[in-house]
Rosetta silent file (secondary structure, phi, psi, omega in degrees, C-alpha in Angstrom):
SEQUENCE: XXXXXXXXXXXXXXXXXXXXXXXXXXXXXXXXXXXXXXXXXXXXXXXXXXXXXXXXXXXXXXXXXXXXXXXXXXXXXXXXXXXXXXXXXXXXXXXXXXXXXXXXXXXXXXXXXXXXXXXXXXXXXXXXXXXXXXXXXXXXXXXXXXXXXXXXXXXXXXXXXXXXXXXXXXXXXXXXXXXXXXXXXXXXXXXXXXXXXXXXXXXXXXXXXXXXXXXXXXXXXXXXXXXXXXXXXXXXXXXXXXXXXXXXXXXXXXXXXXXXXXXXXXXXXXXXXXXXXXXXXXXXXXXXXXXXXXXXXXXXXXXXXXXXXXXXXXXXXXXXXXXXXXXXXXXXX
SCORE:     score description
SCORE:     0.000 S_00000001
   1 L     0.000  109.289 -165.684   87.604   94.838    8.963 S_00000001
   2 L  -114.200  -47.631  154.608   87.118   93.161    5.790 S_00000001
   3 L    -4.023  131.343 -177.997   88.079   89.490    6.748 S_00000001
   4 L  -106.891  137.684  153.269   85.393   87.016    7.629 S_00000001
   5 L   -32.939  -19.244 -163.842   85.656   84.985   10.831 S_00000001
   6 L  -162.410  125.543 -149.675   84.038   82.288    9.301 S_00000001
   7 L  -125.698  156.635  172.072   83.331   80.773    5.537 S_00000001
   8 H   -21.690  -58.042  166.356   80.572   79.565    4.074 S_00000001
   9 H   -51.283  -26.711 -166.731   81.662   75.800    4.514 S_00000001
  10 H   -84.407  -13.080 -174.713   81.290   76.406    8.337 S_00000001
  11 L  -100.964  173.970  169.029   77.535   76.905    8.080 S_00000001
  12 L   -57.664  147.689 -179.706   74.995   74.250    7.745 S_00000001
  13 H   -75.494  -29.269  162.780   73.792   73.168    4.523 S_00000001
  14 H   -11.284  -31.184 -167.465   70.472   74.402    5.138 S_00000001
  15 H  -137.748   23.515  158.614   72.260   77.661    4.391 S_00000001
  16 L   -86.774  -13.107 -174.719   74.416   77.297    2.332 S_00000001
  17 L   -78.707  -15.454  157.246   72.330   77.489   -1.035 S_00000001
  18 L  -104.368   88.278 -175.196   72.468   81.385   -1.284 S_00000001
  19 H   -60.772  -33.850  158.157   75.770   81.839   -1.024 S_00000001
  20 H   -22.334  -92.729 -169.047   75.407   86.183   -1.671 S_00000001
  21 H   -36.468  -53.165 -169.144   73.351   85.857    1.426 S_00000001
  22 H   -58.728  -84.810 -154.024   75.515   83.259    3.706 S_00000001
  23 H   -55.571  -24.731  170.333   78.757   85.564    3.065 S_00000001
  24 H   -78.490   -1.998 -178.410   76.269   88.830    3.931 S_00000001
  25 H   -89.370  -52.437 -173.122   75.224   87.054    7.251 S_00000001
  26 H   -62.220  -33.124 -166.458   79.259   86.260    7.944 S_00000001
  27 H   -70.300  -70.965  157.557   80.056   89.378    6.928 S_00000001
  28 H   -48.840   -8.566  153.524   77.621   91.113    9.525 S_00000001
  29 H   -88.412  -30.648 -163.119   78.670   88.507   12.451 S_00000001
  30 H   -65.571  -51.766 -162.319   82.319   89.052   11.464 S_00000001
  31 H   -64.230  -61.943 -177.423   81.962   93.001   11.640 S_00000001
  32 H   -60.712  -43.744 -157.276   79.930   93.011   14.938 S_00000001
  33 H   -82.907  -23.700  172.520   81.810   90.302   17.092 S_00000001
  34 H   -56.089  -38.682 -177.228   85.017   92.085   15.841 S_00000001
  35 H   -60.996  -66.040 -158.383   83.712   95.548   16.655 S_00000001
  36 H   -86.316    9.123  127.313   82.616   94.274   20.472 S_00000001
  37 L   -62.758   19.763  155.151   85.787   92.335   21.012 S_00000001
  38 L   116.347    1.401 -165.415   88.005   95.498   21.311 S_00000001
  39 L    65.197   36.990 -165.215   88.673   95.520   17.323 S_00000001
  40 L   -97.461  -77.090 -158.856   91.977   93.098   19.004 S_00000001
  41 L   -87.690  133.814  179.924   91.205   90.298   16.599 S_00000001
  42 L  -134.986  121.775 -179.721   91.620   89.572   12.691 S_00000001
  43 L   -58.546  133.440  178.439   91.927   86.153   10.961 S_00000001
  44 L   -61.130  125.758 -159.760   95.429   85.248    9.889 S_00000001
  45 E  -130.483  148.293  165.843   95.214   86.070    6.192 S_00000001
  46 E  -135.078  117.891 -150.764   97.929   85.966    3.538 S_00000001
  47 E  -102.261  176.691  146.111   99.188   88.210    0.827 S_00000001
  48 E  -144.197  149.482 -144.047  101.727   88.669   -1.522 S_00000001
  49 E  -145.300  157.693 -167.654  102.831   92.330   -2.212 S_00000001
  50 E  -138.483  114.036 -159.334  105.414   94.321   -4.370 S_00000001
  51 E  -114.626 -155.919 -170.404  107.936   96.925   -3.590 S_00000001
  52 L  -160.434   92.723 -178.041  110.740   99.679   -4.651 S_00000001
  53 L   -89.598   27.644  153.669  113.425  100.110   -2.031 S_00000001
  54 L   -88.194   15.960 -165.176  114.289  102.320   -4.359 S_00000001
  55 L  -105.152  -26.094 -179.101  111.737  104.432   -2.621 S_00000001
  56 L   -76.510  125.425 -179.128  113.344  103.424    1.003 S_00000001
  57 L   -77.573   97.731 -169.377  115.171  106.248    3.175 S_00000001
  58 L  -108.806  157.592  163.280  117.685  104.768    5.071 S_00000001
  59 L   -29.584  109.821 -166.144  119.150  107.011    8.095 S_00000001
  60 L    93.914  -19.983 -176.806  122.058  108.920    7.506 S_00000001
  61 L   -95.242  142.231  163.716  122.539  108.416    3.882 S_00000001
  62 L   -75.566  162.637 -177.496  122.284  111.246    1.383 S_00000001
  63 E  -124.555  167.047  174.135  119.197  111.638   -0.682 S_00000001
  64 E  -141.164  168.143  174.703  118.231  113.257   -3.777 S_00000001
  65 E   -59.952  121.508 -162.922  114.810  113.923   -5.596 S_00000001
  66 E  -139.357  105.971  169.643  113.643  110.985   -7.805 S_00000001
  67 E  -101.779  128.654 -154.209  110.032  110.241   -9.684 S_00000001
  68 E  -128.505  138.119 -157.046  109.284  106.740   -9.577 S_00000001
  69 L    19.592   58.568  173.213  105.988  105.729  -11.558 S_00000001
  70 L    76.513  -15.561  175.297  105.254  109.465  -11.698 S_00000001
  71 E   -75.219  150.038  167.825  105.543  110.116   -7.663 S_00000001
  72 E  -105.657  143.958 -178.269  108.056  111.971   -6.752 S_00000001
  73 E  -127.719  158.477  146.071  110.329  110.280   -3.715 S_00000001
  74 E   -46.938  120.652  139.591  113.843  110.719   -1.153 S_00000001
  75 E  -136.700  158.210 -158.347  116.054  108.309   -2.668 S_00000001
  76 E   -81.003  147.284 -171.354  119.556  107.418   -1.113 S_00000001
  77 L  -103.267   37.397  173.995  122.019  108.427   -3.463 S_00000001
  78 L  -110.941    3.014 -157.950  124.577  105.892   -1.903 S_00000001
  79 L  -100.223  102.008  161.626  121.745  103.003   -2.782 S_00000001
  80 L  -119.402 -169.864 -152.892  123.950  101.159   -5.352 S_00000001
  81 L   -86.800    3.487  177.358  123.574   97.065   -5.484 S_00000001
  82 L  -117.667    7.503 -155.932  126.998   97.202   -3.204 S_00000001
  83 L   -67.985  -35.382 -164.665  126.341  100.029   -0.424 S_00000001
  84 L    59.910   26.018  178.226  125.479   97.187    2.806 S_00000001
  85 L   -98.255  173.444  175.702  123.158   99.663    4.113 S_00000001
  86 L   -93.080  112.375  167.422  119.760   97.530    5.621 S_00000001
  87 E  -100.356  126.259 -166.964  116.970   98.580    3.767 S_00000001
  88 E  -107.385  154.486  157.788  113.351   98.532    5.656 S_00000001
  89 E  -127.739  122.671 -170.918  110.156   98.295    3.857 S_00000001
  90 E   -88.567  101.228 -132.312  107.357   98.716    6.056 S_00000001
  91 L  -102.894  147.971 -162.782  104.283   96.180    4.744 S_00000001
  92 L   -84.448  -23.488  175.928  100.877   97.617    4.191 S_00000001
  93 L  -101.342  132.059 -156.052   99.205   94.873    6.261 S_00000001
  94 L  -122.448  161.976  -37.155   99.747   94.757   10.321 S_00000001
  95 L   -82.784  157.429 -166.690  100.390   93.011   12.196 S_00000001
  96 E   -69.419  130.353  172.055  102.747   90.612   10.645 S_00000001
  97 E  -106.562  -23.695 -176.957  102.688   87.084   12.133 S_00000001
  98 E   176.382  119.818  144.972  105.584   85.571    9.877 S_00000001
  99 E    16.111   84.765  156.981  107.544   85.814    6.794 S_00000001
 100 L   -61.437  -61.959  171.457  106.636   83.139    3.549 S_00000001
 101 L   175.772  178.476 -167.728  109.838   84.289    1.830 S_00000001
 102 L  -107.905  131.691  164.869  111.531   87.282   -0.253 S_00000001
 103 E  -139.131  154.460 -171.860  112.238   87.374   -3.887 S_00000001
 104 E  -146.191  110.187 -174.899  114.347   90.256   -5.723 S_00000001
 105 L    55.324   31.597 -170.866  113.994   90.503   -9.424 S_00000001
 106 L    94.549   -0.428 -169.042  113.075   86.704   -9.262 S_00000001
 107 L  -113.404  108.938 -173.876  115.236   85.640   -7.556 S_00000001
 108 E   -62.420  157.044 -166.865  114.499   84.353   -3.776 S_00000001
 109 L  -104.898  107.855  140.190  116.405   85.972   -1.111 S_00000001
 110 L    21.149  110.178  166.965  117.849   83.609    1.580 S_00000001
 111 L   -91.977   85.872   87.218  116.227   83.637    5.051 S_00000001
 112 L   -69.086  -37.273  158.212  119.504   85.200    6.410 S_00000001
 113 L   -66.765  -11.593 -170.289  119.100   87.904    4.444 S_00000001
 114 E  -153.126  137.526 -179.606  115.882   89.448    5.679 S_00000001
 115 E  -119.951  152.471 -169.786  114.435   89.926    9.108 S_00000001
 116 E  -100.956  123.473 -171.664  110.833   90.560   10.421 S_00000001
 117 E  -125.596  151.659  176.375  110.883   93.796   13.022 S_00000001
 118 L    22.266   56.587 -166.298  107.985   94.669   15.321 S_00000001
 119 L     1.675   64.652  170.800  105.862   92.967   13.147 S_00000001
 120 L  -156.336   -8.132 -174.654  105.660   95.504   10.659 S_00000001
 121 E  -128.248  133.078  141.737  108.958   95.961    8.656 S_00000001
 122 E  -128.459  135.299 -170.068  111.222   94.074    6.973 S_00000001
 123 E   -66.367  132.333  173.767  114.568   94.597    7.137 S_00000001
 124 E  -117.690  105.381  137.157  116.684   93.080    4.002 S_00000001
 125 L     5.799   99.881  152.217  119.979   92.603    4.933 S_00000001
 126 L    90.920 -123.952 -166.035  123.369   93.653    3.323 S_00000001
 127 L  -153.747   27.334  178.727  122.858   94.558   -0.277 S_00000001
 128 L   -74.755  -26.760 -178.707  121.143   91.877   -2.108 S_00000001
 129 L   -93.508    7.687 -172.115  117.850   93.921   -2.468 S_00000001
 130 L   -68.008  113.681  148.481  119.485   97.327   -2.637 S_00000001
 131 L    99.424   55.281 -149.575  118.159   99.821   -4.965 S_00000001
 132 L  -124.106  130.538  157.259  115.909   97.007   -6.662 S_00000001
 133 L   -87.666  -10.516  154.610  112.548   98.020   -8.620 S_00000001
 134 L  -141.104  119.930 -176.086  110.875   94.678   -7.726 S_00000001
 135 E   -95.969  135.397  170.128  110.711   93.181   -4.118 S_00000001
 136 E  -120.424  108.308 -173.525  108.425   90.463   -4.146 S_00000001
 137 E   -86.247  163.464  161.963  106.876   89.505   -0.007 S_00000001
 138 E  -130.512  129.766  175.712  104.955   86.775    0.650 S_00000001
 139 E  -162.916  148.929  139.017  103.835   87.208    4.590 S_00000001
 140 E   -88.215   99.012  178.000  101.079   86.488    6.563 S_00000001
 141 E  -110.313  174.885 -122.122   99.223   88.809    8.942 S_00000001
 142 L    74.486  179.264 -167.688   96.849   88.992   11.367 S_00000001
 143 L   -90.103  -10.924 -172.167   96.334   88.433   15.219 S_00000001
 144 L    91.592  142.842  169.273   94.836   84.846   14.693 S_00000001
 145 L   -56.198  165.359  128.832   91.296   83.916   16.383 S_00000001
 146 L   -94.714  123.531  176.315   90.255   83.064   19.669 S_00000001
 147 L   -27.673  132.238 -147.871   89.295   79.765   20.121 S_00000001
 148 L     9.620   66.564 -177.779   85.712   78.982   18.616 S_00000001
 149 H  -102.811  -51.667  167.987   85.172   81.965   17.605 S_00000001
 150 H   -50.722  -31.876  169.091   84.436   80.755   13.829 S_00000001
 151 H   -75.556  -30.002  154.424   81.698   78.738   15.510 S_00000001
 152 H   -47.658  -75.825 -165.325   80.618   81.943   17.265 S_00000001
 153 H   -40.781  -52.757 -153.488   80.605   83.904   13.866 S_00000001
 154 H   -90.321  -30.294  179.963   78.640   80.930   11.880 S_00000001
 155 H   -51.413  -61.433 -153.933   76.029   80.444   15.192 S_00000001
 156 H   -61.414  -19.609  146.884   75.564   84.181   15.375 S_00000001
 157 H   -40.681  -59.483  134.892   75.109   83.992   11.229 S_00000001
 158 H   -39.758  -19.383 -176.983   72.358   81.759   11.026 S_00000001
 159 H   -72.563  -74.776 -166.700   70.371   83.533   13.502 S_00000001
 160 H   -89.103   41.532  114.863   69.891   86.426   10.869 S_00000001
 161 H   -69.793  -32.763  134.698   69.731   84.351    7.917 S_00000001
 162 H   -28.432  -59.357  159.101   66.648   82.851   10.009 S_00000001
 163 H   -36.968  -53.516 -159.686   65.852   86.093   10.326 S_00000001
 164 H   -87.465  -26.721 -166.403   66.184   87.557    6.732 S_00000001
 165 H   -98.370  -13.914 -169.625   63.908   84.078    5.125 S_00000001
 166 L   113.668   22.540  -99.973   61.071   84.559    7.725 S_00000001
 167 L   171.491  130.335 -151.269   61.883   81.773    9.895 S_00000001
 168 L   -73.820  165.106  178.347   61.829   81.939   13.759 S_00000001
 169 L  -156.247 -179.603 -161.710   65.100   83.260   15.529 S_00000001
 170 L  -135.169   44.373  175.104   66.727   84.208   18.651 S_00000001
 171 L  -108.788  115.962 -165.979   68.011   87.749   17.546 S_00000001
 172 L   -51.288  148.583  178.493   66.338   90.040   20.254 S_00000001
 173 L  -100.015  134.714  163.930   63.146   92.440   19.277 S_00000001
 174 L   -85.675  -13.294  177.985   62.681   95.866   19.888 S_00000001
 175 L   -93.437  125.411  170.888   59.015   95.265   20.031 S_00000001
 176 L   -97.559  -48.127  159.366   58.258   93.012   23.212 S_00000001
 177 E  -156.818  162.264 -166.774   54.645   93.111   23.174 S_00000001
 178 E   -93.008   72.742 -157.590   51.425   94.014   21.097 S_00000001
 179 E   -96.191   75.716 -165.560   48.611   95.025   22.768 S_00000001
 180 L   -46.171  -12.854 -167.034   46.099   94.712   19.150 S_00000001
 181 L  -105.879   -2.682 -160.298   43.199   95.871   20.901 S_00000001
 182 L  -131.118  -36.579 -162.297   44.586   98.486   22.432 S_00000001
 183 L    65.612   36.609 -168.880   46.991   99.617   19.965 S_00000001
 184 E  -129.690  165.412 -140.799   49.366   99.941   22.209 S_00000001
 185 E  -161.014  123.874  168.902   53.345   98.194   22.051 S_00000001
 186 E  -129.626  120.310 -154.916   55.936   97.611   24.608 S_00000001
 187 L   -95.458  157.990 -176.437   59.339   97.955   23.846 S_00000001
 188 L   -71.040  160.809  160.025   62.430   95.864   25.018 S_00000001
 189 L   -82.190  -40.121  163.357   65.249   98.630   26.530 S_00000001
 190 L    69.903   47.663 -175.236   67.503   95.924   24.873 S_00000001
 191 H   -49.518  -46.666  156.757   70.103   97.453   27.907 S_00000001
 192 H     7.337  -46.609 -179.699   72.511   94.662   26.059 S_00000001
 193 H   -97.526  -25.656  173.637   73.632   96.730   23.997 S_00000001
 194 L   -83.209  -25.165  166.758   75.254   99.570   26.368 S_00000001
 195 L  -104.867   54.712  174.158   77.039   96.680   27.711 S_00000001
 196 L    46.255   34.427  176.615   78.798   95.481   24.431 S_00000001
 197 L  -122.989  155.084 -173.169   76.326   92.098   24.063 S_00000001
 198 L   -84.597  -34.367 -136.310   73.938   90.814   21.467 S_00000001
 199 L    83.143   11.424 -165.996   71.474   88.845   23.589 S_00000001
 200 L  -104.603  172.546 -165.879   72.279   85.678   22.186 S_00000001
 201 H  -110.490  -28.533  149.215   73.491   83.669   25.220 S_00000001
 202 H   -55.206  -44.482  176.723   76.331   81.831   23.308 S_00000001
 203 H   -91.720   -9.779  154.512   77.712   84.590   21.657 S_00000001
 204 H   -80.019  -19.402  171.328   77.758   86.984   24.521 S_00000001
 205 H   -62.464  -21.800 -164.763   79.370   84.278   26.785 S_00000001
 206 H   -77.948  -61.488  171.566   82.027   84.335   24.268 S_00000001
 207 H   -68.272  -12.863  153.679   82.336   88.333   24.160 S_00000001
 208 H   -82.133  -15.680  167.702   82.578   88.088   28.224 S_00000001
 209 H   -89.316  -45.145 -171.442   85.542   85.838   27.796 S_00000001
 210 H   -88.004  -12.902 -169.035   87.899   87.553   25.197 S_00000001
 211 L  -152.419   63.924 -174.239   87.051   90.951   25.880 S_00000001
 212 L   -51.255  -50.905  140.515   85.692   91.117   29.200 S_00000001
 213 L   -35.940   -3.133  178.216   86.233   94.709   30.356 S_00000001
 214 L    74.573   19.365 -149.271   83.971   95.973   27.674 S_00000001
 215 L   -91.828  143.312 -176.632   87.191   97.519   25.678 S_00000001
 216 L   -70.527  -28.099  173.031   86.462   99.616   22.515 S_00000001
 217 L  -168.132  156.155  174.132   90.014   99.147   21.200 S_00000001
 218 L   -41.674  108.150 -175.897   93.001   97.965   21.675 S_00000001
 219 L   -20.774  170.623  128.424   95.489  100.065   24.922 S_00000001
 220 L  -161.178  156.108 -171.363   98.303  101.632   23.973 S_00000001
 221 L  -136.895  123.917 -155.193  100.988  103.382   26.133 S_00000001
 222 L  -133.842  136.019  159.573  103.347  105.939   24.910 S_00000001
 223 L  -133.341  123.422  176.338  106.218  107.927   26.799 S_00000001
 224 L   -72.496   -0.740  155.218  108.319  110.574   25.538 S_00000001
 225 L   -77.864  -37.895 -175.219  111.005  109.326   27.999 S_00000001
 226 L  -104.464  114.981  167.473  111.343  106.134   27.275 S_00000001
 227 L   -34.074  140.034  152.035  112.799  104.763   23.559 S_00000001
 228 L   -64.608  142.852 -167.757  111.188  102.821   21.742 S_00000001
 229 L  -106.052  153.741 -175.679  112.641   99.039   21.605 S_00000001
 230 L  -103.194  143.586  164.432  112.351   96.899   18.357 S_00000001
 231 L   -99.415  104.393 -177.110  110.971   93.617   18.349 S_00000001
 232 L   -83.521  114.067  151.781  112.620   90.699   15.811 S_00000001
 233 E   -77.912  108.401  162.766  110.222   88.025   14.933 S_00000001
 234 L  -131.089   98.939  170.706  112.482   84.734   14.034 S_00000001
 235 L   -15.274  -24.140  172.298  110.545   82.246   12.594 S_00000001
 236 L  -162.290   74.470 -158.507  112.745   79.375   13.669 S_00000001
 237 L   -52.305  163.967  170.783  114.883   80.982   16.875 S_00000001
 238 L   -72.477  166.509 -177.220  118.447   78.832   17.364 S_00000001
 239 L  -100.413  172.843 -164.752  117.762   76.474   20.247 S_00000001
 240 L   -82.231  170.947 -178.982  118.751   77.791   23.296 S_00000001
 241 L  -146.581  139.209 -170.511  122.187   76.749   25.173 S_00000001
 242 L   -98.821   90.806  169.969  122.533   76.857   28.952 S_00000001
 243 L   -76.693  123.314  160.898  125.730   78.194   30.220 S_00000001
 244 L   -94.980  172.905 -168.326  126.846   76.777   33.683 S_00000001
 245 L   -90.058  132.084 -144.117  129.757   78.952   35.059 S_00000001
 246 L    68.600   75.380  121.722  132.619   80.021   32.974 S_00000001
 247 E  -105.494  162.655 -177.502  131.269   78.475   30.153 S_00000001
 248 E  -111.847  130.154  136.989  131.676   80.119   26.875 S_00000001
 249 E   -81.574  123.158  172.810  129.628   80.999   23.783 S_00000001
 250 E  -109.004  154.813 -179.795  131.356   80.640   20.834 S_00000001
 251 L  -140.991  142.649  151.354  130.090   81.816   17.156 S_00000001
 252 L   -61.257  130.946 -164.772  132.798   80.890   14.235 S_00000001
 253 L    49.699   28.859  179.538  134.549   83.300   12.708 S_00000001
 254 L  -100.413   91.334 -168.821  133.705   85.567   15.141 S_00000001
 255 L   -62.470  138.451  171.912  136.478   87.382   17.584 S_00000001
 256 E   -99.189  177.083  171.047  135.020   86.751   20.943 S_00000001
 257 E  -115.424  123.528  143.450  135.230   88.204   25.072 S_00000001
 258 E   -95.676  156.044 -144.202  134.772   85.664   27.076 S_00000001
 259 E  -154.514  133.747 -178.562  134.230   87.335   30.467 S_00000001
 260 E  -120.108  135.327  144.993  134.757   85.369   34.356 S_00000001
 261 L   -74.051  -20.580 -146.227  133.531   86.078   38.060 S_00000001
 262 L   -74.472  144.907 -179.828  135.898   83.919   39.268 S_00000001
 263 H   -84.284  -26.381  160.419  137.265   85.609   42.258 S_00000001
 264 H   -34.491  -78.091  175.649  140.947   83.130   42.070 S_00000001
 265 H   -49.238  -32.519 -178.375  141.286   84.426   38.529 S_00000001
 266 H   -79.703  -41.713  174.308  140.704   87.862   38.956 S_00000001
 267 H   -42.713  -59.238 -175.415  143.034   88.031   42.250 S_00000001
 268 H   -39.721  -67.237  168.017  145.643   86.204   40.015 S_00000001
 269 H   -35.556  -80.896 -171.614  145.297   88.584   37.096 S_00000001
 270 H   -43.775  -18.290  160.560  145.306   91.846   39.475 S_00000001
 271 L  -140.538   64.924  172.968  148.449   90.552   40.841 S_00000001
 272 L    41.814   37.869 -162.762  149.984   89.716   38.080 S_00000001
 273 L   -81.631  138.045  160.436  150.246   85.860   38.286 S_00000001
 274 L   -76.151  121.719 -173.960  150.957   84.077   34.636 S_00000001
 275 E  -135.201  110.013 -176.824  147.593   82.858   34.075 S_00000001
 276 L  -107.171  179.615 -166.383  147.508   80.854   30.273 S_00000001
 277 L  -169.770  115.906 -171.609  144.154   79.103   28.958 S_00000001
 278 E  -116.604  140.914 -167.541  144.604   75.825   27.001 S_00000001
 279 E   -90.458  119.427  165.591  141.928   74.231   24.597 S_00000001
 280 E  -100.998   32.668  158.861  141.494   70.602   24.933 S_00000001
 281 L   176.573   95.266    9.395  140.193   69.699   21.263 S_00000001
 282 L   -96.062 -174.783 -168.598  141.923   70.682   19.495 S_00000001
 283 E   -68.730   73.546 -175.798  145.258   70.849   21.563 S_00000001
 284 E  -152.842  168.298  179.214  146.289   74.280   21.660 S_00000001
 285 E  -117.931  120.428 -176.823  147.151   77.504   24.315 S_00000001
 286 L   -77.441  142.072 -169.387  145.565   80.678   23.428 S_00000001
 287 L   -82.501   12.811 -173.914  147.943   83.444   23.052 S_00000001
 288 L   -81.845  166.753 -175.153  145.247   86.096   24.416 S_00000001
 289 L  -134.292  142.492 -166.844  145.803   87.263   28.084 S_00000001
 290 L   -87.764  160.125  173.478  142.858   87.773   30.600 S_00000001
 291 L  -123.735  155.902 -155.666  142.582   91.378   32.079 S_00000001
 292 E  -110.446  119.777  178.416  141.301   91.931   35.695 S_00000001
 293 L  -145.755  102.088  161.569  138.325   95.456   35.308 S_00000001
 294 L    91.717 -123.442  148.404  136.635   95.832   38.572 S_00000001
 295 L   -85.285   44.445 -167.285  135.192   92.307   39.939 S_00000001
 296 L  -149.542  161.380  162.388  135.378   90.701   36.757 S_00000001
 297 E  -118.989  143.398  152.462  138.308   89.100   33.937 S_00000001
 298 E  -165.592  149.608 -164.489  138.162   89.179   30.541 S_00000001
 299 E  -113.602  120.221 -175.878  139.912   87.868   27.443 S_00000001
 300 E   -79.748  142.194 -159.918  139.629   88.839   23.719 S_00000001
 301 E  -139.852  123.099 -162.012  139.871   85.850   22.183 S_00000001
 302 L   -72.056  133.739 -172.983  141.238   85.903   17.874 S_00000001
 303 L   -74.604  -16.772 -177.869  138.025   83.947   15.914 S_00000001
 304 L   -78.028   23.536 -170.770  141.632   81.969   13.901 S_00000001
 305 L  -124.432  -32.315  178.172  142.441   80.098   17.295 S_00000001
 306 L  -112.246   39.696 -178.201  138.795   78.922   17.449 S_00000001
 307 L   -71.736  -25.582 -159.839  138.074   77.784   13.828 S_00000001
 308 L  -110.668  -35.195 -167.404  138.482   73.933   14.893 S_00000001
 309 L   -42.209  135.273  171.585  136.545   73.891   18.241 S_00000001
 310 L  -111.302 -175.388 -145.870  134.180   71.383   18.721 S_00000001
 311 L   -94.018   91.352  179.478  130.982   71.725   20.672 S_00000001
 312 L   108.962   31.522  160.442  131.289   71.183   24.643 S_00000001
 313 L   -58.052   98.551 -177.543  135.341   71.337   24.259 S_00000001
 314 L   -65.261  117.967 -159.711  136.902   71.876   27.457 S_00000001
 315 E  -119.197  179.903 -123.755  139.286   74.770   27.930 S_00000001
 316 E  -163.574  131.717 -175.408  141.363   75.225   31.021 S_00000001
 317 E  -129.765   87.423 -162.295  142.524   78.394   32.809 S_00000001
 318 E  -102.583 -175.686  152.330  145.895   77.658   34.813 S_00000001
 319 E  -105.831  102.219  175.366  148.121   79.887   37.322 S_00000001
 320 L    63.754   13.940  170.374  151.497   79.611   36.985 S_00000001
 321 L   121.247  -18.091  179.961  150.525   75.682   36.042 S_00000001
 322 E   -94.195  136.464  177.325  148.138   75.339   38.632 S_00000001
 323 E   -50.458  128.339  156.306  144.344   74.531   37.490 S_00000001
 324 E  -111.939  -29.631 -178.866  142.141   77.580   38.713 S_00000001
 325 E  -155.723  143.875  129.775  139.131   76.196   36.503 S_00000001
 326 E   -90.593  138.780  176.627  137.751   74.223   34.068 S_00000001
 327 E  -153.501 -159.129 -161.918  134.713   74.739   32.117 S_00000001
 328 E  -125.346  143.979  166.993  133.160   73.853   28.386 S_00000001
 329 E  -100.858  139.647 -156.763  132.764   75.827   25.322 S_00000001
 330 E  -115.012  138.750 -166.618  128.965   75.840   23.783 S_00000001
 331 E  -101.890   93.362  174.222  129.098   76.429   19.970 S_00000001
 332 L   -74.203  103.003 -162.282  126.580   78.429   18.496 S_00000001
 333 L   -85.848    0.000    0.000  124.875   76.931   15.140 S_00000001
């Protein structure tokens, strides 16, 4: 944990005039409140970093023996700048929170071309970056703060820079009292500390909110039954679209299914009723035919019959001439 929770500017100016010292006080709040908050939390930080998918393995492809700046690596011997395989590079800093952008021999990559998985890879798309000797990321990782937790870090900071000039503070003693005449000393148990707290009464209220349970690090849960599933972080999701029933999603240039419940239509199909399905903008009857599989219908539909569709276009399902339904088509941008 090299990240500080808190900068310099965050402390008072009182304490600000040795800066060596301020950033070792930050350093030493950052490390401890990090430690007793489960290790969970890191400040969102951001790099930029430089790769070699000619160095990337992708599944399935062959490889052959290659030394690239004197290492020797797998590389696929199918990775030519036209191949379309998805090449991942896995980023030395975790977890990812989001993309800046891509560049490939200087040249920025599209964001269509490259996707962010399980915040930890990114995938580059189709074959602009294939077999490249400089990838250039820009990304930002970490988990992000918990709220006023840089004013925890800079409180808990000042205490031992108090501490460190000679100056009174409220960082706990192991010596509790002095008996001079006696020679004799009675120490604090400072129990505090077996339960993952400082003693300061701000900064342990803090560490009883985010990490309450006392945990040394972050869970994890693993089964050798169950796959693992990938997670895609995208940075600026499509907005969502709300199908009511028998509506369609359509994507352009795409052949689609479009897929029905309705029990009229499926009866019809299954007994062999002419059942057509006409487009009202623009004006046309698709030549695809629904099929009846189980409770359900469904119709492949050619992406050149829906090149013109406009967004919330109403298409029309009849039997033998008679309406069985209407419903809208939702257009995916």
């Amino acid at each position: 944990m090299e990240k500080l929770w808190a900068s310099v500017s965050d402390l008072p100016d009182e304490y600000r005039s040795d800066t060596i010292l301020a950033e070792r006080a930050l350093r030493y709040s950052s490390f401890i409140l990090w430690s007793l908050t489960g290790q969970r939390f890191t400040p969102n930080t951001s790099v930029i970093e430089y790769y070699d998918t000619r160095k990337t393995l992708v599944r399935g492809s062959t490889i052959y023996p290659m030394f690239i700046d004197g290492q020797p690596y797998n590389v696929n011997s199918s990775c030519t700048c036209s191949c379309g395989i998805t090449h991942t590079i896995r980023l030395r800093e975790q977890p990812v929170r989001w993309i800046n952008g891509v560049w490939v021999n200087g040249e920025p990559l599209d964001a269509t071309q490259y996707m962010l998985l399980d915040n930890s890879v990114v995938a580059l798309l189709g074959s602009a970056a294939c077999g490249s000797s400089c990838v250039k990321i820009s990304y930002v990782y970490g988990t992000g703060l918990p709220q006023e937790a840089k004013s925890v870090a800079a409180t808990f900071a000042i205490e031992f820079l108090r501490d460190w000039s000679g100056r009174p503070c409220q960082l706990p003693r192991r010596v509790k009292n002095i008996d001079r005449d006696g020679v004799s000393m009675v120490f604090d148990p400072q129990d505090f500390l077996a339960d993952g707290r400082v003693g300061l009464y701000e900064v342990d209220l803090f560490l009883h909110a985010v990490n309450p349970t006392k945990s040394a690090k972050p869970s994890k849960i693993f089964s050798p039954d169950i796959g693992r599933a990938h997670r895609i972080n995208i940075p600026n999701p499509p907005t969502a679209v709300i199908l009511a029933s028998n509506d369609q999603a359509v994507t352009r240039g795409v052949d689609e299914r479009w897929v029905s419940t309705d029990r009229y239509l499926v009866n019809a199909v299954r007994e062999g009723h002419v059942v057509t399905t006409s487009i009202e903008s623009p004006a046309i009857t698709l030549s695809s035919s629904w099929v009846a599989y189980r409770d359900y219908a469904y119709m492949d539909v050619h992406a050149t019959e829906l090149g013109s569709v406009l967004n919330d276009t109403t298409y029309t399902v009849y039997d033998n001439g008679i309406v069985i339904f209407s419903a809208a088509l939702k257009i995916l941008e």
